[in-house]
C-alpha positions as CSV (number, residue, x, y, z in Angstrom):
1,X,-1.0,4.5,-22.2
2,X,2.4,4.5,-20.1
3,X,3.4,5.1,-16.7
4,X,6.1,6.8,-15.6
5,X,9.2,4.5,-14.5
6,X,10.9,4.6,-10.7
7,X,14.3,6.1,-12.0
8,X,15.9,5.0,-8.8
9,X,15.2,1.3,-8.4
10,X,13.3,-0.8,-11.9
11,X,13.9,-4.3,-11.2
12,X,14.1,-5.3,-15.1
13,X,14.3,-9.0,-14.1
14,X,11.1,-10.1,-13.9
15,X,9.5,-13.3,-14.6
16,X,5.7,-12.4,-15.3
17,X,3.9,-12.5,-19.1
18,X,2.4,-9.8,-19.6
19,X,2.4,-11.0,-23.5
20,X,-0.4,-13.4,-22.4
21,X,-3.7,-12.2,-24.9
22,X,-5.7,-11.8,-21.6
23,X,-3.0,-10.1,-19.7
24,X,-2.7,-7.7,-22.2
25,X,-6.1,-6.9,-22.8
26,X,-6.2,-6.1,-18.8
27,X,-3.1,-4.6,-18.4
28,X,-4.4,-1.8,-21.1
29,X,-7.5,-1.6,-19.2
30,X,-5.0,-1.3,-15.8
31,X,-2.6,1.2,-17.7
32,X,-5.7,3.2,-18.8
33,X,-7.3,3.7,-14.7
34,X,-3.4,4.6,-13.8
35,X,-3.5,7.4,-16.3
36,X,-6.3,9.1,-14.3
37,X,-4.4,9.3,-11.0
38,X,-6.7,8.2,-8.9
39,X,-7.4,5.1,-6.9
40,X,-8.2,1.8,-9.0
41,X,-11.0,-0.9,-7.6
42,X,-10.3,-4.6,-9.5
43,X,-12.9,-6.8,-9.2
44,X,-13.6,-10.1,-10.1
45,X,-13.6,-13.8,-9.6
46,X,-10.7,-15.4,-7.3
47,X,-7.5,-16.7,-8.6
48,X,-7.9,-14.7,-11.9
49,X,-4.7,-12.7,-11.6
50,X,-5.3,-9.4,-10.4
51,X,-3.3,-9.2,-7.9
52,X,-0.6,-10.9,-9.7
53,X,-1.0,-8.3,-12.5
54,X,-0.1,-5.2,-9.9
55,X,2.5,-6.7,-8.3
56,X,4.2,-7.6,-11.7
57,X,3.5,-4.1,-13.1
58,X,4.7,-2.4,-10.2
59,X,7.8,-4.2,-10.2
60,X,8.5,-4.3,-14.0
61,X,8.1,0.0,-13.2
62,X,10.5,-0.1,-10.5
63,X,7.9,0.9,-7.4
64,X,7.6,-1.0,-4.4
65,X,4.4,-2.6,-3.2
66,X,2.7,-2.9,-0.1
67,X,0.0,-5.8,0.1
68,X,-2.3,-5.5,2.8
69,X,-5.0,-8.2,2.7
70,X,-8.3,-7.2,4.9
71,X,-10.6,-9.6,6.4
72,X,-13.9,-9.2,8.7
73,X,-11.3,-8.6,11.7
74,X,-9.4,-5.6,10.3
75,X,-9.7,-2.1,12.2
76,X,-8.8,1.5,11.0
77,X,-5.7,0.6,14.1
78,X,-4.3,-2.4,11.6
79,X,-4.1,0.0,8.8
80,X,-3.4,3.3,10.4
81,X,-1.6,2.7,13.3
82,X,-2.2,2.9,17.1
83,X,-0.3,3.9,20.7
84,X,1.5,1.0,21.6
85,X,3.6,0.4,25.0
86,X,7.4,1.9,24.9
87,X,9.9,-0.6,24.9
88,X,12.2,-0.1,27.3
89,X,14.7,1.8,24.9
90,X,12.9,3.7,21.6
91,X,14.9,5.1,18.7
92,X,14.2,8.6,18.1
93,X,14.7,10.8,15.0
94,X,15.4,14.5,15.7
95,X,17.4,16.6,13.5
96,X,18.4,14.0,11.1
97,X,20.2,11.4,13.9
98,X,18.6,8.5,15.5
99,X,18.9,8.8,19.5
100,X,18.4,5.8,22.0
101,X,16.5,7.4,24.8
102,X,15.2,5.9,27.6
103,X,11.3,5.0,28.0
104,X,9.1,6.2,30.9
105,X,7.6,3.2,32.7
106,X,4.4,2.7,31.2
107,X,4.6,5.3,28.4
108,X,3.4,5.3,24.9
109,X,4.9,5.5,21.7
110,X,2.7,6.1,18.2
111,X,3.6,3.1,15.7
112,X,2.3,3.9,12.4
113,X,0.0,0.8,10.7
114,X,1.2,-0.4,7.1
115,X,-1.0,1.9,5.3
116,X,-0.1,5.2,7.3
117,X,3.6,3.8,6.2
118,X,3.2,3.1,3.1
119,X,1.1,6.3,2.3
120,X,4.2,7.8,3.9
121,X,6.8,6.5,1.6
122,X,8.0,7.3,-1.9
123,X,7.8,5.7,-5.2
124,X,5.0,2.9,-3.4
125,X,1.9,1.5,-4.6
126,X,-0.7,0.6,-2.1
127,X,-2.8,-2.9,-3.1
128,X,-5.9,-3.1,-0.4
129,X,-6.6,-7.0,-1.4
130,X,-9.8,-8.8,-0.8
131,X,-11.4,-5.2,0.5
132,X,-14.8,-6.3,0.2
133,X,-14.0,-8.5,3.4
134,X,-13.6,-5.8,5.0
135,X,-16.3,-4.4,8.0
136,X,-18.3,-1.0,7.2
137,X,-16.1,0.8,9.5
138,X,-13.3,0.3,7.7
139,X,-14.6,1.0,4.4
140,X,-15.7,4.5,6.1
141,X,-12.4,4.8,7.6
142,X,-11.1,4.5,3.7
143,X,-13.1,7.0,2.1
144,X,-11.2,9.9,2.6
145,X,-8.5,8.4,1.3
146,X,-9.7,7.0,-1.7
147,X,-12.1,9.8,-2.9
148,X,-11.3,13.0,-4.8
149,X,-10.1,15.2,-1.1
150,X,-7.4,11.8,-0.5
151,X,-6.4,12.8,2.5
152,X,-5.8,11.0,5.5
């Protein structure tokens, strides 16, 4: 099994054995889900070293990583992103050039949430740690994403 490697940014200079007998035998097992191109659930006890494993093999591939830990608190707003209040200048992108413009008193501004973000960006892996802390509403908010339509 092989993935293909981030041609524009492989940080080769990585400190992680993945020559370690158990390492191996779950990075095959890790290489083997990424071949099906679809999202992967790890589970196990703590402190075993999944997480470690995806951030080390994500790296040693050149893609960059976006860790977002969950807990009984998170909301579909912490991942996805909400309407916060303007600052009192905002940075605008239109037609290619970032314009200062001056905020409304008490106006809005969209701020996407890591995982809109991420899902946003090239070349990135998304790791949802410790998801089963997370509330049912959450998980629901999740689905769409993670089943076969994965769309947000």
């Amino acid at each position: 099994f092989y993935i293909e490697l981030n041609p524009v940014q492989r940080d080769r200079a990585t400190e992680f054995m993945f020559s370690a007998p158990t390492t191996q035998n779950n990075l095959f097992r890790l290489l083997s889900a990424l071949s099906l191109d679809k999202a992967i659930l790890l589970e196990g006890p703590p402190g075993v070293g999944k997480t470690s494993l995806v951030e080390n093999l994500a790296r040693a591939a050149g893609f960059a990583i976006v860790r977002i830990n969950l807990c009984e608190h998170t909301d579909l707003a912490d991942l996805f992103g909400t309407d916060l209040p303007a600052d009192d200048r905002t940075l605008e992108l239109t037609n290619n050039e970032v314009e200062a413009t001056e905020s409304k008193l008490g106006s809005f501004v969209w701020r996407d949430g890591p995982l809109l973000a991420a899902l946003k960006a090239k070349n990135t892996w998304i790791l949802l740690d410790e998801l089963n802390l997370a509330p049912q509403s959450v998980l629901e908010g999740l689905n769409a994403i993670l089943d076969h339509r994965g769309e947000v």
